[in-house]
N, C-alpha and C positions, 0 to 999 in steps of 0.2 A: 841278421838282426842283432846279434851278441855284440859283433864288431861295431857298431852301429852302437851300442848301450854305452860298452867299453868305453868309448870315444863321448859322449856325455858326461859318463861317471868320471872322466880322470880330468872334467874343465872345471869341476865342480867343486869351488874350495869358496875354505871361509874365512875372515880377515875376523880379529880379536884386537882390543886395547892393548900396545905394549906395556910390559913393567909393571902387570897387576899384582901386588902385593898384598896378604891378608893380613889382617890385623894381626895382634899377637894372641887373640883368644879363640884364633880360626884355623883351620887345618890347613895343611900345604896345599897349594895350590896343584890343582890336576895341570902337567906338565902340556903346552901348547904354544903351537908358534903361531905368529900374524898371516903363514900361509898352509895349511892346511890341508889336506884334503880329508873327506869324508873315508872310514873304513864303510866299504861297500860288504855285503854279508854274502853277495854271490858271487861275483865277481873280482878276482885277483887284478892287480896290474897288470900284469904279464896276459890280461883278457883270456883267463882260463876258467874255469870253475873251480871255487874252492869246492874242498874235501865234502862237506854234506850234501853239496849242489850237484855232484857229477853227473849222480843217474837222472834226477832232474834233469838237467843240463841236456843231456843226447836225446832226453823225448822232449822235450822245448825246440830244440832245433828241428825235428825231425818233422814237427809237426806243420801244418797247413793256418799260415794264417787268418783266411778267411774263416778257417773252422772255429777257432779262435775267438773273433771276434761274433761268429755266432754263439760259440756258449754264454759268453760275457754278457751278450744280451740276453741270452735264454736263464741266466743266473740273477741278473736285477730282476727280470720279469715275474721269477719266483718266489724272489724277497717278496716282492710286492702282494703276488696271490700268497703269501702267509701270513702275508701282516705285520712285516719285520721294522715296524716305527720307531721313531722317538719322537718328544717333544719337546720344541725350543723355547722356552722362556722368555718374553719381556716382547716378542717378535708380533706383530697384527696380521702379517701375510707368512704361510706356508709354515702355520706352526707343528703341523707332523708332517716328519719328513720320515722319505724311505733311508735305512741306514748303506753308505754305501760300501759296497764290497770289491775288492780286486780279485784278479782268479790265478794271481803269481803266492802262489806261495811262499810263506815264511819258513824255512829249514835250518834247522838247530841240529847238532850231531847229540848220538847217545851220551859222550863222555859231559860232551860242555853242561847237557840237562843235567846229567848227574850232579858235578860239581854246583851248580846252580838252587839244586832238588835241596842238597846238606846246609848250604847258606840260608835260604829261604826257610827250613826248619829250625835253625836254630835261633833265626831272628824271631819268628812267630812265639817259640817256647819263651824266648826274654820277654816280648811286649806280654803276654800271659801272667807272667811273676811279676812284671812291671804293676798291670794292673792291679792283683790281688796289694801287691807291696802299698803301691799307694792308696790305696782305700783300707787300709791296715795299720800296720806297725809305720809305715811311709821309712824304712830303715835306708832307702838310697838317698835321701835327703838328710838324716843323723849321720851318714857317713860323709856329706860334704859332695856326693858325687853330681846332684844337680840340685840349683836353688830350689830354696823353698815357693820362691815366688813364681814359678812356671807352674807349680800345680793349684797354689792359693787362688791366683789370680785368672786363673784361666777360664774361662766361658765354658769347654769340655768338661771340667770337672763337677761332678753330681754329691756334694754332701747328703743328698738322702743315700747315697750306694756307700757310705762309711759305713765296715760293719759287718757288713754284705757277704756273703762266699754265695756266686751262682751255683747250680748245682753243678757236680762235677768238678766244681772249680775251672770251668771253662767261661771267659769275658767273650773271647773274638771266635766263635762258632766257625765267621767265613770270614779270611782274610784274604784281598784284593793287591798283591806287591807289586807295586810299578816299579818296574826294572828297564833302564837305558844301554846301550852298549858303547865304547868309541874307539875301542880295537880287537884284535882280534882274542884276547884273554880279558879284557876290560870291558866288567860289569857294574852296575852303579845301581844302588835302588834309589829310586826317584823319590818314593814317597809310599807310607804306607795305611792303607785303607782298610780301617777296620772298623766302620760302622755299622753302611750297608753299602758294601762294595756291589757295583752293577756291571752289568757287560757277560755274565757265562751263557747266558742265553745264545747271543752273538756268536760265541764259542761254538756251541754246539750246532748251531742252526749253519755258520759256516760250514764245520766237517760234513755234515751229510748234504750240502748244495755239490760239493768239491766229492765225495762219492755217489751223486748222482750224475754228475756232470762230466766228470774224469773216472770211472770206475777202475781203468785199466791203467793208472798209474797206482793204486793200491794193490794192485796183483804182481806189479815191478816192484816197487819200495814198499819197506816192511815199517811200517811208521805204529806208535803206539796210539790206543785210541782213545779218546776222551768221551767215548760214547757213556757210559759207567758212572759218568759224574752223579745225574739225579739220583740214582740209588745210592750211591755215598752217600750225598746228601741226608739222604733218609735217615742212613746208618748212623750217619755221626748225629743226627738231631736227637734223634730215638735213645740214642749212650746217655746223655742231659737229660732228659725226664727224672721229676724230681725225685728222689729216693722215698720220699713219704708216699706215692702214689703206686698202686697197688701197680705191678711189675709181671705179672701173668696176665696182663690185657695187653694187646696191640698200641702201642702208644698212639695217642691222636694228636696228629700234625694239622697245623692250618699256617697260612701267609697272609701276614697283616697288610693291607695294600691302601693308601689314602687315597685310591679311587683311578677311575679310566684317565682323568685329566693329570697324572703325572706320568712324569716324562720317562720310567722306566716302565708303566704299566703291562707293555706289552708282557716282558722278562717277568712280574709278578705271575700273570697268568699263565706265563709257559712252566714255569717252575714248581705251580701249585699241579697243573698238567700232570708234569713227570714224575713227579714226588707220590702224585694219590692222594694230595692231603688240598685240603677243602683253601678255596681264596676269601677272604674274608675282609671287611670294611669293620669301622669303630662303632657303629649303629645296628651290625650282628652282632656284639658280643654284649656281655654284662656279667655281673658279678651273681653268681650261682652255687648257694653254702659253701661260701669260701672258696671257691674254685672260679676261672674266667670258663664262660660256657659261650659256645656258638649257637645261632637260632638254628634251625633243622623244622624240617615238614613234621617231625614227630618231636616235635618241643627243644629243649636246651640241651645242648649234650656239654661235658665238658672237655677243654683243653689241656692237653698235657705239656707240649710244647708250641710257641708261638715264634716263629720264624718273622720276626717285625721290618718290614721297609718304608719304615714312619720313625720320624728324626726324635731325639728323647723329648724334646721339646714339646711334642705335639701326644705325647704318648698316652700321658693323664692328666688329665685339665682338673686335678683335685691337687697333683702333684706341682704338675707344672704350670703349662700356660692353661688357664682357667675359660681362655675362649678356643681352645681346640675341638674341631669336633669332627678330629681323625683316629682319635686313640679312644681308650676306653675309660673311663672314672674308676678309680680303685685298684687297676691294676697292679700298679706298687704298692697298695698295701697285700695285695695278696701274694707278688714276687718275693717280696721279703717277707712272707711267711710258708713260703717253701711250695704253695700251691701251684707254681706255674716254671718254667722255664722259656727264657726271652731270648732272642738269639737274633743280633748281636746282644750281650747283657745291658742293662743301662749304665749309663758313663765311659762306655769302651771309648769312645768318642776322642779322649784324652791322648790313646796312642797312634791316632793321625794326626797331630795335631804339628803343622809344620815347625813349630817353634821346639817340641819337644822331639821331633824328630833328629834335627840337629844334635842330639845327646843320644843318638842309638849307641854309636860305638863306646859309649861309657856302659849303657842302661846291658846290654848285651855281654859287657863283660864282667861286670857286677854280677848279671845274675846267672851265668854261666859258666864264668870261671875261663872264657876262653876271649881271643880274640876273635873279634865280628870278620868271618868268612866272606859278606859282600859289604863292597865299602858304600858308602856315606857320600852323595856329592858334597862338596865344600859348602857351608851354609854362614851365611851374616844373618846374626840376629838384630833386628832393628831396634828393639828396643837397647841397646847397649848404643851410648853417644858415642863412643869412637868408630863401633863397625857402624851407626847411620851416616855418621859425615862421611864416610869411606862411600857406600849405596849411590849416596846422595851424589857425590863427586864424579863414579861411575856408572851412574845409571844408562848409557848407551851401550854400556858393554856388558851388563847384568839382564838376571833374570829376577824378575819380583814378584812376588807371591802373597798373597792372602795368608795368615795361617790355621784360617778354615773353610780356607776356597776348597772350590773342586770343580770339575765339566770345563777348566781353562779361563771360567769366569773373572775377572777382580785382578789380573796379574797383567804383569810389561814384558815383552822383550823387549829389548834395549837397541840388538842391533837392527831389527825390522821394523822400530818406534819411528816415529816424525818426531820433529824440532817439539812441536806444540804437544803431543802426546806425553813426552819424556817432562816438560817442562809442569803440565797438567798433573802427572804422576807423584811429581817432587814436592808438588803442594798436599799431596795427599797422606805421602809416606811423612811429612812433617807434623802435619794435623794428628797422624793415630799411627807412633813409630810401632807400636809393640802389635799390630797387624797385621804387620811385614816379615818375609824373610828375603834374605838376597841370595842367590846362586850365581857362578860362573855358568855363561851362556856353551855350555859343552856340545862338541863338534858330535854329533848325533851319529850312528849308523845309520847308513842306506840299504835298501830292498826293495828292486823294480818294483814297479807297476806295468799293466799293460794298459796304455794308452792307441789312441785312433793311429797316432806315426809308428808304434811298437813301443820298447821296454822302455823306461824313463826311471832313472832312481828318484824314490825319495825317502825322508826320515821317517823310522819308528820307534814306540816302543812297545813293551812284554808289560802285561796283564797275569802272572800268573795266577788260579785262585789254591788256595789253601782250605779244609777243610780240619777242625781241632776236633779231639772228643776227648770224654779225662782221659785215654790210653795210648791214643796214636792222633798224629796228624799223618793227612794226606795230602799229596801235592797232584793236580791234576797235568800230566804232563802235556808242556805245551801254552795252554793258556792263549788268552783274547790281545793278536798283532794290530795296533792304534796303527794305523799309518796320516801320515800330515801328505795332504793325495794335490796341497797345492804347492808348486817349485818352491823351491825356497824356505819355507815355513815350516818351523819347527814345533806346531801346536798339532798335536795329534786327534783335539778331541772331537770327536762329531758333533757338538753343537758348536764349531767354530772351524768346522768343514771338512775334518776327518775321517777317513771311513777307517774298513778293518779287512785284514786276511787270516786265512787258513795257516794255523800255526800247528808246523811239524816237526815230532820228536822222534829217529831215528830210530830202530831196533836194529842198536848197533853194541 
């Protein structure tokens, strides 16, 4: 079957625009020729196994297809008896769907995590001082190092959080790094998510389907576990509890949730599950001397930390949007008086924001002192006229983006566009440039799936989540494998037909 995959994966290339040229206020262009092939993650040319995949590799072969193909079914079947949904948006038919799973695993060696583990924290510790900075003294902007108009003008930014130090001085409690690969030492972050990054649920609910199902390849390969994440969680939430709250009580955690009809709710309720700490809607909570308190069979209690996955927008309808009635009334006055801890803080918003992501590799060095460990895809910002006529010129060979999309929503590929789609796009990025960003359509890594014929590559990416507290961040090794489960297609996200795998970190 490998020889069989082999022979798939090495027809499998991609054609690009020649003589793509980036502006002058753009970074080099990631090096690619018009004929391609995909770096495949298991599979060498020479149709060997790379180095992480070996011991994989010989129980794969070894194994019994049919058997196979019955766990794959015995593995949806279970999604299904847990209740593993989402829900899709804007759709009238088959608005919760099962999330779907492959049973090939994603395998990562110890050193690459590691190397991967040191980037990923030190990019989180700069958006951190990013944020404090710009809701502050704003000194990366006196220094020239990015306009002032990315933070003025930006929809993410909260002038009520001028001012502001969350407790602990912690903005992005959980941060979400989407990370791409497209050789064998080439890592890319795609983007970074630090509102309310979703998907760990997925995580975890994969590894123990994959040790129910396979137990006896966990007594083979020594893989690290991600079982530990909700008690981190805990851990790090519990560090942020605000200093004025009396500190010899058990901190009380709750999970703000806009209710069963959004599309993460499942992950709300599993997290409130594993944590121990109560699930909670806008219409249990209120404002209680000075404190947010939750309703309870024995009256109000109060909150110490609120783990929110309600957008700021919707947070307080005194603050913000005044017909909300997901969040609570007052809550911001009581955050900024030190009563509460909100995680993500409000306004974090700012450091996913595609347009300011574009300036990691400044924001990271500014506030580190070092050069950024993982790189930057190449980005055009649309709102500059020279990088849009550029966009505009190549849009068959980009990739375009929202710059506060997310779930795959609002954006083009260029090379799997039609005529009329590209042309439809072009009216749009003209109508509202500064909503856009552009990328180079980058040749993705491969990672079987098992399909009905056997292995089939196709593209992914890494989800890793990040956990901050003031004293340490955590990196959960491993992290939530997006695979794009249809040929061709480089969109990974499950609500535009992506499922996910079992991602493995070596104890090597």
């Amino acid at each position: 079957m490998l020889t069989q995959y082999a022979q798939i994966m090495s027809r499998q290339c991609f054609g690009l625009a020649q003589n793509l040229a980036f502006p002058r206020d753009c970074y080099s262009l990631v090096a690619m020729s018009t004929e391609q092939t995909y770096f495949d993650e298991m599979l060498g040319f020479d149709e060997t196994a790379r180095s992480p995949y070996t011991d994989y590799d010989a129980w794969f072969q070894a194994e019994d297809i049919k058997r196979l193909r019955r766990k794959a079914t015995e593995a949806e079947a279970s999604f299904r008896k847990t209740g593993i949904t989402f829900n899709v948006y804007g759709e009238s038919e088959a608005a919760e769907r099962l999330i779907p799973f492959d049973i090939v695993r994603r395998i990562i060696s110890g050193r690459e995590w590691d190397r991967l583990s040191k980037g990923i924290e030190q990019r989180v510790r700069a958006l951190n001082a990013f944020l404090y900075d710009i809701y502050h003294n704003q000194e990366i902007i006196k220094a020239g190092r990015i306009p002032a108009e990315l933070i003025a003008n930006n929809d993410a930014f909260l002038p009520e959080m001028i001012g502001v130090t969350p407790p602990g001085g912690v903005y992005t409690h959980i941060v979400g790094t989407d990370i791409v690969r497209t050789g064998e030492n080439d890592f890319f972050v795609l983007e970074d998510n630090a509102r309310t990054p979703s998907g760990v649920s997925y995580m975890l609910e994969n590894r123990e389907t994959m040790m129910q199902m396979f137990p006896e390849l966990f007594s083979q390969i020594k893989v690290r576990e991600v079982a530990g994440y909700p008690r981190s969680l805990r851990r790090s939430l519990a560090a942020t509890r605000p200093p004025a709250i009396n500190s010899s009580d058990t901190p009380v955690i709750a999970v703000l949730t806009p209710g069963m009809y959004n599309s993460a709710f499942y992950e709300h309720a599993f997290l409130a599950d594993q944590m121990g700490a109560e699930l909670v809607e806008g219409h249990d909570l209120r404002v209680v001397d000075g404190r947010i308190a939750m309703r309870t069979t024995q009256g109000y209690q109060a909150i110490d930390v609120l783990y929110r996955r309600v957008d700021d927008e919707y947070l307080d309808p005194l603050t913000f949007n005044p017909q909300s009635a997901l969040g609570v009334a007052g809550i911001m006055d009581v955050y900024r008086a030190g009563g509460i801890t909100i995680a993500n803080a409000p306004g974090s918003g700012i450091a996913d924001d595609k347009a300011v992501y574009s300036y990691m590799p400044e924001i990271v060095e500014f506030y580190t002192g070092e050069s950024a460990l993982l790189k930057n895809v190449p980005t055009w910002r649309c709102s500059d006229p020279q990088s849009l006529q550029y966009v505009l010129d190549n849009l068959a060979a980009l990739v375009v983006k929202e710059v506060h999309g997310s779930g795959g929503y609002g954006m083009l590929v260029g090379p799997t566009a039609s005529k009329r789609e590209i042309s439809t796009f072009a009216t749009k990025l003209k109508a509202h440039p500064s909503n856009y960003i552009a990328q180079p359509t980058l040749s993705l890594s491969t990672v079987p799936i098992f399909t009905r014929a056997g292995l089939a590559p196709r593209h992914v990416d890494l989800r890793p989540y990040v956990l901050v507290s003031p004293d340490k961040v955590t990196i959960t090794p491993g992290g939530l494998t997006r695979v794009a489960l249809k040929k061709g297609s480089l969109v990974v996200n499950s609500s535009q037909g992506g499922g996910t795998k079992d991602t493995w970190v070596l104890e090597d």
